[in-house]
C-alpha positions in Angstrom: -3.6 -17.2 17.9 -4.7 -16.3 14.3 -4.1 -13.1 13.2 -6.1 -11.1 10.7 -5.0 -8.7 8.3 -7.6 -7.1 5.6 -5.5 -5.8 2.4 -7.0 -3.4 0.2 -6.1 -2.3 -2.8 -6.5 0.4 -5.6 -7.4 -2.5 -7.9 -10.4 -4.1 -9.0 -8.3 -7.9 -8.1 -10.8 -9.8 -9.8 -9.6 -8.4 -12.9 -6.2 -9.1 -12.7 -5.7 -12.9 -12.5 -2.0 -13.2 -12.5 -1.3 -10.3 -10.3 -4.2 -11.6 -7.7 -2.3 -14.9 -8.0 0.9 -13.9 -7.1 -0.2 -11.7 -4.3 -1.4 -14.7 -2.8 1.7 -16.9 -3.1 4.1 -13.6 -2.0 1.9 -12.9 1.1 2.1 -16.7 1.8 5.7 -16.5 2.0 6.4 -13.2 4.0 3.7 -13.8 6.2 3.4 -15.7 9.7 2.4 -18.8 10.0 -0.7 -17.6 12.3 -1.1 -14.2 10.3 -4.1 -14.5 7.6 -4.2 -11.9 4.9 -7.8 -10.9 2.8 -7.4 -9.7 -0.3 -9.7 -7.0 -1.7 -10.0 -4.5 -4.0 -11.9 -1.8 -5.2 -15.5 -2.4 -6.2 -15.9 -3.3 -10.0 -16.7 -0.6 -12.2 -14.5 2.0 -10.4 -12.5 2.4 -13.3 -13.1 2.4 -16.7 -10.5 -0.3 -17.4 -8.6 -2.8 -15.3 -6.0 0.0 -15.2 -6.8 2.7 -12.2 -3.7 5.0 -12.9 -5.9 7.3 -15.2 -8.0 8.3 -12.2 -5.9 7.8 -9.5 -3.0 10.4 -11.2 -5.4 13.2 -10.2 -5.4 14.1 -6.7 -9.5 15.1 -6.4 -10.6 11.6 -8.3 -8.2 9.9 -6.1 -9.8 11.4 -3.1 -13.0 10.4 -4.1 -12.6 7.0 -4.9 -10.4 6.7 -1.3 -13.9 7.0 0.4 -13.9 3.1 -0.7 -10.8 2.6 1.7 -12.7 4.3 4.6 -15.5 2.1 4.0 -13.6 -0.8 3.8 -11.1 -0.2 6.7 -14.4 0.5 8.9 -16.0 -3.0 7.4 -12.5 -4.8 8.3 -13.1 -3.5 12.4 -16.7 -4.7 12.4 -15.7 -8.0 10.5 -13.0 -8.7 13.4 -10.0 -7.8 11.5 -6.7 -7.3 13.3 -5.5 -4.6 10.9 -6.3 -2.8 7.7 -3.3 -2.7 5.3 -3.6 -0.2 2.4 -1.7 -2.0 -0.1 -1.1 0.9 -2.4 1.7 3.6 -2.9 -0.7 6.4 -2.8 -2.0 5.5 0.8 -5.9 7.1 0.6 -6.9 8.5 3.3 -4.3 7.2 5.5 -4.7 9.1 8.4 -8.3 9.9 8.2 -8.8 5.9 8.4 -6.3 5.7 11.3 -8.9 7.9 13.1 -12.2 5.9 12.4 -10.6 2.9 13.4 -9.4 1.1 16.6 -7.2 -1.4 15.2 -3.7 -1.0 13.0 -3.8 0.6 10.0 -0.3 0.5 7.7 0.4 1.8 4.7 2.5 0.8 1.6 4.5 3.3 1.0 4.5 4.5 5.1 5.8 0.9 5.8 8.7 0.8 2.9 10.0 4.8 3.7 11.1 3.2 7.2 12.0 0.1 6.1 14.1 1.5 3.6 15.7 3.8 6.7 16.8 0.9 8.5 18.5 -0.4 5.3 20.9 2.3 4.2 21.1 6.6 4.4 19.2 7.8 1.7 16.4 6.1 -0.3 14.5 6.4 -4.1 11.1 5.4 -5.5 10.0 4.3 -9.0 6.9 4.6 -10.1 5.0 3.7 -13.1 2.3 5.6 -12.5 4.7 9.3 -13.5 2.3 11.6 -11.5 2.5 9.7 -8.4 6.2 11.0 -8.8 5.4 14.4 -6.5 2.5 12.3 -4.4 5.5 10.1 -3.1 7.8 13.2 -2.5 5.2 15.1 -0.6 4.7 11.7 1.9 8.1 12.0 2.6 8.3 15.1 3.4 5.3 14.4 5.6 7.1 11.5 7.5 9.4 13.9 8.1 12.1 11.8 5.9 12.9 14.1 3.0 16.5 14.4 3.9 16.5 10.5 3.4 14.9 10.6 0.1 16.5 11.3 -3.0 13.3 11.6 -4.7 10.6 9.4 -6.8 11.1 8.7 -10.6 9.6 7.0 -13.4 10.3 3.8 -14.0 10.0 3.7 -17.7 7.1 1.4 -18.4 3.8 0.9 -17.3 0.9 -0.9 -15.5 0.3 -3.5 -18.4 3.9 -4.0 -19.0 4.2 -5.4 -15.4 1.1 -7.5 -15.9 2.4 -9.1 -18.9 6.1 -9.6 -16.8 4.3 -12.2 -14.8 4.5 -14.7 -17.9 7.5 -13.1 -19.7 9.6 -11.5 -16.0 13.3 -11.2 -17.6 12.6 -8.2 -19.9 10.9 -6.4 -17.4 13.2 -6.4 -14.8 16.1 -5.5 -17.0 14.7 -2.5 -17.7 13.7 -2.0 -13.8 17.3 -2.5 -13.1 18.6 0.3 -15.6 16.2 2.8 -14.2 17.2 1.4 -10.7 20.9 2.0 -11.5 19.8 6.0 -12.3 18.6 6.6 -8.7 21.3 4.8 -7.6 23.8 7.6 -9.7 21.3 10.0 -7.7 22.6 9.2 -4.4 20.3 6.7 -3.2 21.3 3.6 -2.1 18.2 2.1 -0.7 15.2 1.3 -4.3 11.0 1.5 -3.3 9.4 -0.2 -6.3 6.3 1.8 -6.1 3.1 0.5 -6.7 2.7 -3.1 -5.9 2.4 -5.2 -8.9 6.2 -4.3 -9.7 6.7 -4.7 -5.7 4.9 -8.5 -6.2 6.9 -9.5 -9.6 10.7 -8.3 -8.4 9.8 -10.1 -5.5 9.2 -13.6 -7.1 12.0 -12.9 -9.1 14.3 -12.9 -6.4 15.3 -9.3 -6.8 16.7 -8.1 -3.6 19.5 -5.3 -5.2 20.9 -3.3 -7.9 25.0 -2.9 -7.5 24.6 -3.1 -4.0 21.7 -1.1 -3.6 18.8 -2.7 -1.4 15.4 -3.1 -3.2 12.6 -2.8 -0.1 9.7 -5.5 -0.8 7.1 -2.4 0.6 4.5 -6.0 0.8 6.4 -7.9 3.4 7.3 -4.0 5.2 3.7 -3.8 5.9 2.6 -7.3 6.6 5.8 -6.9 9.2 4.5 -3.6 10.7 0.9 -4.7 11.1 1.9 -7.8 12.8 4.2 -5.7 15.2 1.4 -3.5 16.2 -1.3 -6.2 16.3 1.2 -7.6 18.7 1.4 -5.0 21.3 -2.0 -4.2 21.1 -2.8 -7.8 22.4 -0.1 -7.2 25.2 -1.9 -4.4 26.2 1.1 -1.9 25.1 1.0 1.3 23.8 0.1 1.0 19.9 -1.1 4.3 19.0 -2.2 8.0 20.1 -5.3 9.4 20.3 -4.7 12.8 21.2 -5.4 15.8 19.1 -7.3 16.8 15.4 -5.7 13.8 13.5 -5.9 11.2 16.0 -9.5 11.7 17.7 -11.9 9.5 17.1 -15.4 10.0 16.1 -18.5 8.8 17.5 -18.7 5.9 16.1 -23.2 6.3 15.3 -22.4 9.3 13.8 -20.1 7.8 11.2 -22.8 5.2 10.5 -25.4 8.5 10.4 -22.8 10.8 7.9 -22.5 7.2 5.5 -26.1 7.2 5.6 -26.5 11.2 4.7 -24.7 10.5 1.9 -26.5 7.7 0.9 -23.1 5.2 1.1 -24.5 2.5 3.9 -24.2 -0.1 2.0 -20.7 0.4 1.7 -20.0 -0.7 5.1 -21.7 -3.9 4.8 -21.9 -5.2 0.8 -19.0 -7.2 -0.7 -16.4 -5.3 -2.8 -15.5 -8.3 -5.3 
């Protein structure tokens, strides 16, 4: 039986050929046989440039611009998704979406935190984005997992440095492995590449350690978790809770008469890309 997984993320994909590309060959190769995965992004003209770390370094533009992933994880329900996978380190809205929803929602860097726990004792980010540095700390703490982090660091380059690795990798992922090598010194002994173009271009690479230290592909972590609780939801286990402030789930008219209010209907039916 097929299985459907809608992944979103933080990008406008239509921009961004080669990484768009390469999603689609990665997700290819982590994925099931029977699992299917959407691609989409954010709507064009979110960002001033194909490059959303200027917004999405501050915490209030990033909030506002997660009312996109709400919209588009309550789309993926009504469109007869299996899950929603927020393909993005920062993780918008992540458990306000869980509430809206009735079918699995992951999260990037949810998914590669306990992946990462299952691979060794204490784990590190890297991020190219710097001021998703304390962002990524703060999840952790909020997993509960901050004594099995060692922290989140830059990585020393940046968002169009990766997308120019795709045709030119080598360089790139020399200078990965040198800042990789740092939060190894740290303690860590478990790498997250943090947002998912780096995620997408170690991972066609080949690039699985540093000196021993695993490197989690956060991509296949989440594609693995969704499938999982896709999986006992069809079996009729238990797949998630319901009970209290974070869990309950509205009446589902009044979401579609608050979307409204705010003049955003169109957001729950119109194409993103």
């Amino acid at each position: 039986m097929t299985l459907r997984i809608w992944h979103q993320s933080f990008t406008v994909l239509a921009e961004l050929g080669a990484y768009d590309a390469a999603l689609r060959r990665h997700f290819r190769a982590v994925a099931r046989p029977d699992t299917t995965i959407g691609l989409h992004g954010v709507r064009p003209g979110t960002y001033r440039s194909a490059y959303p770390g200027h917004d999405i370094k501050h915490a209030a533009l990033q909030r506002l611009h997660a009312l996109q992933f709400v919209a588009a994880a309550i789309r993926a329900e009504r469109e007869g998704y299996d899950a929603f996978a927020l393909s993005t380190l920062p993780e918008p809205a992540l458990a306000d979406i869980r509430s809206l929803v009735d079918i699995p929602v992951v999260g990037y860097g949810e998914a590669a935190m306990l992946a990462a726990c299952g691979m060794g004792r204490r784990f590190g980010a890297l991020v190219f984005i710097d001021e998703l540095a304390e962002l990524v700390e703060d999840n952790a703490r909020r997993l509960g997992l901050s004594e099995r982090c060692v922290g989140a660091r830059p990585v020393g380059f940046r968002f169009d440095d990766v997308l120019a690795g795709f045709a030119d990798p080598a360089p790139l992922i020399e200078r990965f492995c040198a800042a990789a090598r740092r939060l190894v010194a740290e303690g860590a002994d478990v790498v997250i590449p943090g947002e998912a173009p780096l995620a997408v271009l170690l991972a066609a690479n080949g690039v699985t350690e540093i000196d021993g230290a695993a490197v989690v592909d956060p991509l296949a972590a989440w594609i693995g978790e969704a499938e999982r609780l896709v999986d006992l939801k069809r079996a009729g286990r238990a797949w998630r809770s319901r009970r209290g402030y974070f869990a309950a789930r509205p009446d589902p008219d009044r979401i579609d008469e608050v979307f409204a209010f705010y003049g955003l209907s169109g957001w729950l039916t119109e194409a993103e890309r």
